[in-house]
MIRO-785784 format. One record per residue (C-alpha): y, z negated, x negated; residue in three letters. Coordinates in Angstrom, 2 decimals, always signed. Each point is the difference from the previous one (the first is absolute). Layout:
<rec py="Y" pz="Z" px="X" residu="ALA"/>
...
//
This chain:
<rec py="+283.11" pz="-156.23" px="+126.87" residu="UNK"/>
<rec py="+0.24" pz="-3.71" px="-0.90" residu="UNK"/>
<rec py="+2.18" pz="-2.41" px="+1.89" residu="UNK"/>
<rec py="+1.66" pz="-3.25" px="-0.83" residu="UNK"/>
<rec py="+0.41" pz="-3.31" px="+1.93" residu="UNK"/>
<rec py="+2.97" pz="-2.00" px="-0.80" residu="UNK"/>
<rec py="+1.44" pz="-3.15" px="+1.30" residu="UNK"/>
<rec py="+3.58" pz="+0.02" px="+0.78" residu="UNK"/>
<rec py="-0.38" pz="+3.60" px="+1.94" residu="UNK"/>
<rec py="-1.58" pz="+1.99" px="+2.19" residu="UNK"/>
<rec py="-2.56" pz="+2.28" px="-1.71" residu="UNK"/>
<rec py="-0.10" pz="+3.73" px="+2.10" residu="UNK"/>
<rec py="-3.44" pz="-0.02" px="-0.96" residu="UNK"/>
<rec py="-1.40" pz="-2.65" px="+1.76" residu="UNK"/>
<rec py="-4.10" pz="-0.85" px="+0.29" residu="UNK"/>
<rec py="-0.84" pz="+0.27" px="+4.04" residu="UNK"/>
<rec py="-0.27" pz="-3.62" px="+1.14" residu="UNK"/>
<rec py="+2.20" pz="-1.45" px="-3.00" residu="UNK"/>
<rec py="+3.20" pz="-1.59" px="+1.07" residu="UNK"/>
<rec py="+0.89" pz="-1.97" px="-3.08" residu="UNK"/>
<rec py="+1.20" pz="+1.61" px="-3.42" residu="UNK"/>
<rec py="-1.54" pz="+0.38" px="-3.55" residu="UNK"/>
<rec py="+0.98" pz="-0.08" px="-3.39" residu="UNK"/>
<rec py="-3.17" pz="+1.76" px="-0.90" residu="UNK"/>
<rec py="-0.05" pz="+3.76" px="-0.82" residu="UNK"/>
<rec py="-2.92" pz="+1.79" px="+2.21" residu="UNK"/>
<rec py="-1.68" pz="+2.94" px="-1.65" residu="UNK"/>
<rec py="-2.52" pz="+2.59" px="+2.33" residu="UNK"/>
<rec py="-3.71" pz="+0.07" px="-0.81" residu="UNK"/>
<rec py="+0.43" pz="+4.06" px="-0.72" residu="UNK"/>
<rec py="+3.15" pz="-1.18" px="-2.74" residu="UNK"/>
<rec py="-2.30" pz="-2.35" px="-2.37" residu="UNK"/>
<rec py="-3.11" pz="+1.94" px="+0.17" residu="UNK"/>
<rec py="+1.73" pz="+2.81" px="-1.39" residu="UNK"/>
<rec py="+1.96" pz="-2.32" px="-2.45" residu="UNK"/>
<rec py="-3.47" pz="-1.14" px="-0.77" residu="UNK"/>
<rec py="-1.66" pz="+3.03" px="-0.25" residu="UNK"/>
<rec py="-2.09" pz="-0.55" px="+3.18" residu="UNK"/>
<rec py="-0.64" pz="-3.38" px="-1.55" residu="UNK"/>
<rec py="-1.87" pz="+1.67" px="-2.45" residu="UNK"/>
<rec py="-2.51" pz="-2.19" px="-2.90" residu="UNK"/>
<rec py="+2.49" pz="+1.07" px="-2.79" residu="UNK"/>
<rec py="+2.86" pz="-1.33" px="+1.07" residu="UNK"/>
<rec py="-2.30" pz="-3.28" px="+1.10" residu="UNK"/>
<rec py="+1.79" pz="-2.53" px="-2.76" residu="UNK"/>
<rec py="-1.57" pz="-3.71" px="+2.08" residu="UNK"/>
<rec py="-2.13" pz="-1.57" px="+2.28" residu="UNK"/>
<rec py="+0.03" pz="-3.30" px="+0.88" residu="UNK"/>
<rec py="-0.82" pz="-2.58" px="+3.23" residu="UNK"/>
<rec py="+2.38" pz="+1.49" px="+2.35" residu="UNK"/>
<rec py="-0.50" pz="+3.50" px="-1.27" residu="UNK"/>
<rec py="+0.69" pz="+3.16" px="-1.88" residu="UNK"/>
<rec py="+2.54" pz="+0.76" px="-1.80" residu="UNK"/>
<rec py="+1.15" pz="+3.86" px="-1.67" residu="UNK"/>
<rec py="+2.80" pz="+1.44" px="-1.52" residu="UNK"/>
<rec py="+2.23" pz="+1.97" px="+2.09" residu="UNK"/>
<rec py="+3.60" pz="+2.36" px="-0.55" residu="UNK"/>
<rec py="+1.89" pz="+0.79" px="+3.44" residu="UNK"/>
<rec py="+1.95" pz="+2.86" px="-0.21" residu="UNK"/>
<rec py="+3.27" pz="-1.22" px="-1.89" residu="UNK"/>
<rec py="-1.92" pz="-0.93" px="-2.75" residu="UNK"/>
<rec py="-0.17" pz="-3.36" px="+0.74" residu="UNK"/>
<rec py="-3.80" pz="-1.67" px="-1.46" residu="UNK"/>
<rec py="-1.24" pz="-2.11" px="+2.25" residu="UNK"/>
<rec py="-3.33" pz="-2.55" px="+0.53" residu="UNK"/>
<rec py="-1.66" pz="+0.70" px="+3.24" residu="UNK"/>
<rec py="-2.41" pz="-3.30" px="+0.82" residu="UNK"/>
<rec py="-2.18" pz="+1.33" px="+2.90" residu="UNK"/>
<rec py="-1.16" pz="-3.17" px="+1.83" residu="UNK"/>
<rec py="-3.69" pz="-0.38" px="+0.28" residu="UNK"/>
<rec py="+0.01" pz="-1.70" px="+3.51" residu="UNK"/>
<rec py="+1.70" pz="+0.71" px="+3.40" residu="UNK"/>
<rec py="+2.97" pz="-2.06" px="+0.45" residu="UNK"/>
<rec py="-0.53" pz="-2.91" px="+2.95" residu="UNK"/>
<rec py="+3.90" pz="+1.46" px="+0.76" residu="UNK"/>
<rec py="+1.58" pz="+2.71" px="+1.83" residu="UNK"/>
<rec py="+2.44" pz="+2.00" px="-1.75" residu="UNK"/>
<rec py="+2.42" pz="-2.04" px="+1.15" residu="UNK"/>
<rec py="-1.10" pz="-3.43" px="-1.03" residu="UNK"/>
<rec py="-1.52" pz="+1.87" px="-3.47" residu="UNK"/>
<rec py="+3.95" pz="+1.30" px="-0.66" residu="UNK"/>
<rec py="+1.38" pz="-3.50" px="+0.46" residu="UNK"/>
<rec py="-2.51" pz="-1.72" px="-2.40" residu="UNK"/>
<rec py="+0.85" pz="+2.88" px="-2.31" residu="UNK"/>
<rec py="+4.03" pz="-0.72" px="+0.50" residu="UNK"/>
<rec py="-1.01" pz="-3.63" px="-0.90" residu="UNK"/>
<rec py="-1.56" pz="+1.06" px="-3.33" residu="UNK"/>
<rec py="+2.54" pz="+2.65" px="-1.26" residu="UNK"/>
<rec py="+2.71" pz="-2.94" px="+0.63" residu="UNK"/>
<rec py="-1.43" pz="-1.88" px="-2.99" residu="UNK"/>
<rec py="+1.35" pz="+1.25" px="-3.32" residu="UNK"/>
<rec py="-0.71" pz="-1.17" px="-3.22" residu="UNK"/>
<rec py="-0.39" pz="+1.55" px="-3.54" residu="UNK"/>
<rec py="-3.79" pz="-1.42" px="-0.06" residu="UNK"/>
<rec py="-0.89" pz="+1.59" px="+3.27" residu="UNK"/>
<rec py="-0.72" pz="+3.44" px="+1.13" residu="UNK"/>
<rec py="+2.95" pz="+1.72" px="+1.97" residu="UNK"/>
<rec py="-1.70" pz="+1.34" px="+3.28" residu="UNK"/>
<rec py="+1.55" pz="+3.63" px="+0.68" residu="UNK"/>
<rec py="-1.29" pz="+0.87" px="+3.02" residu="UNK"/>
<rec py="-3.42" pz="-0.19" px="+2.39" residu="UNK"/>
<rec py="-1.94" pz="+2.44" px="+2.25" residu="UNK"/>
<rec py="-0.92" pz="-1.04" px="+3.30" residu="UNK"/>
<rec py="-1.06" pz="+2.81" px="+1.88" residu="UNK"/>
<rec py="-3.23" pz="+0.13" px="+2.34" residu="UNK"/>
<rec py="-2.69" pz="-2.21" px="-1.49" residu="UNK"/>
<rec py="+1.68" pz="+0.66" px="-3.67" residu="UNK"/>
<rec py="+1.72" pz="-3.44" px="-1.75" residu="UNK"/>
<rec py="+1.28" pz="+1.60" px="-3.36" residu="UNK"/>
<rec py="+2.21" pz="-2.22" px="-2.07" residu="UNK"/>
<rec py="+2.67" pz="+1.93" px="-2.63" residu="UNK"/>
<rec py="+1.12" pz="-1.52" px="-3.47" residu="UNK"/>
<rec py="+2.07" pz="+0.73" px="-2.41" residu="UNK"/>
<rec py="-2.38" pz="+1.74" px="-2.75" residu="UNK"/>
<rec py="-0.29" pz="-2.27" px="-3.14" residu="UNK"/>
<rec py="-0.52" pz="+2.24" px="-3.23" residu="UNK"/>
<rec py="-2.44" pz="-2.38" px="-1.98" residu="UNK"/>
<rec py="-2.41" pz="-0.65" px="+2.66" residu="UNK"/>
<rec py="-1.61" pz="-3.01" px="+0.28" residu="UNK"/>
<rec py="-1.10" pz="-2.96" px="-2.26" residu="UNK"/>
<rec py="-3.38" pz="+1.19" px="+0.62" residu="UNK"/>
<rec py="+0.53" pz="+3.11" px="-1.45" residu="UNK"/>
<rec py="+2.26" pz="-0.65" px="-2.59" residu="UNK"/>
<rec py="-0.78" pz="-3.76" px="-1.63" residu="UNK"/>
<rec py="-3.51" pz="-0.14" px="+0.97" residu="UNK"/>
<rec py="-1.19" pz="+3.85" px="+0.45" residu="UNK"/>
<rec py="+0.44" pz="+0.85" px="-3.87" residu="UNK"/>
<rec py="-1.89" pz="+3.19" px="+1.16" residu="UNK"/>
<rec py="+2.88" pz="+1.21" px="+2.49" residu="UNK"/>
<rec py="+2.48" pz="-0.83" px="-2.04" residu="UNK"/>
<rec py="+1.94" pz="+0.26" px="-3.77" residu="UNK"/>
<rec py="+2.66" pz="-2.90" px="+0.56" residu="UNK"/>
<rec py="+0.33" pz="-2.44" px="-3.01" residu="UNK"/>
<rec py="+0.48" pz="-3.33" px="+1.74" residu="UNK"/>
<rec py="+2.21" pz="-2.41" px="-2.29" residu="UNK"/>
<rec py="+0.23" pz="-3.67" px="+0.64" residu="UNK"/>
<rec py="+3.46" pz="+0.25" px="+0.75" residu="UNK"/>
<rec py="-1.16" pz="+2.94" px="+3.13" residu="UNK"/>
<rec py="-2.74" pz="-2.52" px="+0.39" residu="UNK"/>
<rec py="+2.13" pz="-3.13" px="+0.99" residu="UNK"/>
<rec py="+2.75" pz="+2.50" px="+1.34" residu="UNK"/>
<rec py="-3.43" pz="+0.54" px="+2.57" residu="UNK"/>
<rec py="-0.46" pz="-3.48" px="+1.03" residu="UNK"/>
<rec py="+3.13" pz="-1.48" px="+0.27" residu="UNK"/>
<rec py="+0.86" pz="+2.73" px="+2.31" residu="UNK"/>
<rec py="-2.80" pz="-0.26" px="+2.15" residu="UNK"/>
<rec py="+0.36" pz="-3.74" px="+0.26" residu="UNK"/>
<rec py="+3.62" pz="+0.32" px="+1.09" residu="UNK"/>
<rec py="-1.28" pz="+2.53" px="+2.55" residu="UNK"/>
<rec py="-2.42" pz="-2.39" px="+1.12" residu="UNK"/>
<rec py="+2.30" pz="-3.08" px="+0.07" residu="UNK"/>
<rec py="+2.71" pz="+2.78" px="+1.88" residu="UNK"/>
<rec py="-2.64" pz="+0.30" px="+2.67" residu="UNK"/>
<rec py="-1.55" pz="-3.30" px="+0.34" residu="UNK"/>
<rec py="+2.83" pz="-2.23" px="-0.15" residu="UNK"/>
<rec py="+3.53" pz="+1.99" px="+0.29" residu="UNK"/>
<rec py="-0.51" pz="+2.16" px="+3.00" residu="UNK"/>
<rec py="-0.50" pz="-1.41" px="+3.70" residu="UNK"/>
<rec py="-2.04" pz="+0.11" px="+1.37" residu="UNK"/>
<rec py="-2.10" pz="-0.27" px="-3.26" residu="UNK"/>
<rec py="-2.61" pz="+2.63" px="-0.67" residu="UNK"/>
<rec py="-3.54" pz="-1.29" px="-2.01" residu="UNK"/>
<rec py="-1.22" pz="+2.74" px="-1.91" residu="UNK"/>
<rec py="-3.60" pz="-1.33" px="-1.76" residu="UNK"/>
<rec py="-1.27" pz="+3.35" px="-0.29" residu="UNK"/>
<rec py="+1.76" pz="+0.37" px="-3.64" residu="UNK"/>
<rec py="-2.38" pz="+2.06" px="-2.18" residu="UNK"/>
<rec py="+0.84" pz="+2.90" px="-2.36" residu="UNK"/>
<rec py="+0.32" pz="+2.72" px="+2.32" residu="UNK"/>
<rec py="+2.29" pz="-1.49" px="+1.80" residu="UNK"/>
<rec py="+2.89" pz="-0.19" px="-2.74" residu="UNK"/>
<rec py="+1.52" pz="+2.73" px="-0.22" residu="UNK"/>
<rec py="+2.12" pz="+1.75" px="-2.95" residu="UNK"/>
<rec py="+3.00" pz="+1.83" px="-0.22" residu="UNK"/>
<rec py="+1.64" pz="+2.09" px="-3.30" residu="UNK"/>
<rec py="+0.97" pz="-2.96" px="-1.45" residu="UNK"/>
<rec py="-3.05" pz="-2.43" px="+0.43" residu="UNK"/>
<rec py="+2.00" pz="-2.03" px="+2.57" residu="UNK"/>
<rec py="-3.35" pz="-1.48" px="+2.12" residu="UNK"/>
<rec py="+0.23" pz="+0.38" px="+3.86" residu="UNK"/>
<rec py="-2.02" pz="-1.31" px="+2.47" residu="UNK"/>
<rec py="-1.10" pz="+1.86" px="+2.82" residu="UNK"/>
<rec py="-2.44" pz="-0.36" px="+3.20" residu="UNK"/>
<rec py="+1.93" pz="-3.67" px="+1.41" residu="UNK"/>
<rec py="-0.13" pz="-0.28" px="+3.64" residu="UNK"/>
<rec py="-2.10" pz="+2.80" px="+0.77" residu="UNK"/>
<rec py="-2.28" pz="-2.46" px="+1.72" residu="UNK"/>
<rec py="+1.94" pz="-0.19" px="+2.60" residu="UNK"/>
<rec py="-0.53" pz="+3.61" px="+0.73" residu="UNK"/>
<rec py="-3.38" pz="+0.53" px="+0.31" residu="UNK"/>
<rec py="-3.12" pz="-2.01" px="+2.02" residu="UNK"/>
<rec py="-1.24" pz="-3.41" px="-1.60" residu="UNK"/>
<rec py="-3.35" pz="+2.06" px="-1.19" residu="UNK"/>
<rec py="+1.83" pz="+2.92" px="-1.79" residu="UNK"/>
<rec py="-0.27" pz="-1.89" px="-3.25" residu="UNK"/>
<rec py="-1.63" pz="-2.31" px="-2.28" residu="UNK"/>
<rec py="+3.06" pz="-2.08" px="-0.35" residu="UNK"/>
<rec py="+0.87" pz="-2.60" px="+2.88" residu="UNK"/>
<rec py="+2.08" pz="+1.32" px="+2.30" residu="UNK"/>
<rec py="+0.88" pz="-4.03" px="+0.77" residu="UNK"/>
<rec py="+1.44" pz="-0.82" px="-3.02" residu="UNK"/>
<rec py="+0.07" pz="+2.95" px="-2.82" residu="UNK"/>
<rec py="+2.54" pz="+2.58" px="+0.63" residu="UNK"/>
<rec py="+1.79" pz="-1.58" px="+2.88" residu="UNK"/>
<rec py="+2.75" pz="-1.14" px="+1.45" residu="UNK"/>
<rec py="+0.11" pz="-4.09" px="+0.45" residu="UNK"/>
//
């Protein structure tokens, strides 16, 4: 069973010691291993600084990107929920839309919606994982999304979130080559040596 924490109401399925409310959907360790496959190497489509990433399909159907973070959170469940709430706020066609997160016992599993053409890593620059033609007009479609993403989160939002972790894995790509980027503010999650990017600046909230 998954749960959901909404402002506005009271949830009936409340974390023990929580007294606030959530607009982030909570998913059981037992529902996204299985979606997963037990987390299984096939369904492994990522990795990156804060962790692994695989391809998941709950039981509706619905394809989903599981990140598994690599690192304990520094947060109980619910100070990890209400940094999560923070995140799935912020909506923007250049950004990842957060679906949901695990936080159950030591587990801190983030959900995403799943992107069909993978990442710029695999796609533009992994010719070997992938058969997409890549015209200039995709090309610039790319960058001036990702810089409006950028400029979105640097500059629109408050408080303003730095992301200088931009590299190639991190921009993701739906059916229609529209660039999104994904892993901003997940700094704030996790201890200052969890990562090789700087939890004081990169990937944080000002």
């Amino acid at each position: 069973m998954d749960c959901c924490f909404m402002f506005g109401r009271r949830s009936q399925h409340a974390v023990e010691g929580d007294e606030g409310e959530h607009s982030v959907r909570v998913f059981s360790y037992n529902e996204l291993r299985k979606a997963t496959q037990d987390f299984s190497g096939a369904n492994k489509i990522g990795e990156g600084g804060f962790g692994s990433v695989f391809r998941g399909m709950l039981k509706d159907g619905t394809l989903i990107a599981v990140k598994v973070l690599s690192a304990t959170s520094r947060q109980g469940v619910r100070e990890f929920l209400t940094e999560l709430t923070a995140i799935s706020d912020i909506k923007h066609e250049n950004l990842v839309t957060l679906v949901g997160c695990c936080a159950e016992g030591s587990h801190r599993i983030l959900v995403y919606n799943y992107l069909e053409k993978n990442s710029l890593s695999q796609t533009l620059l992994g010719s070997g994982y992938s058969s997409i033609q890549f015209n200039w007009r995709a090309r610039v479609k790319i960058a001036v999304g990702v810089a409006r993403g950028l400029a979105f989160l640097h500059e629109e939002i408050r408080p303003h979130i730095i992301h200088r972790d931009i590299k190639a894995s991190n921009i993701l790509l739906d059916k229609d080559l529209t660039p999104k980027i994904s892993d901003f503010g997940l700094a704030r999650l996790l201890p200052a040596n969890a990562t090789h990017v700087s939890t004081r600046v990169a990937g944080t909230f000002d």
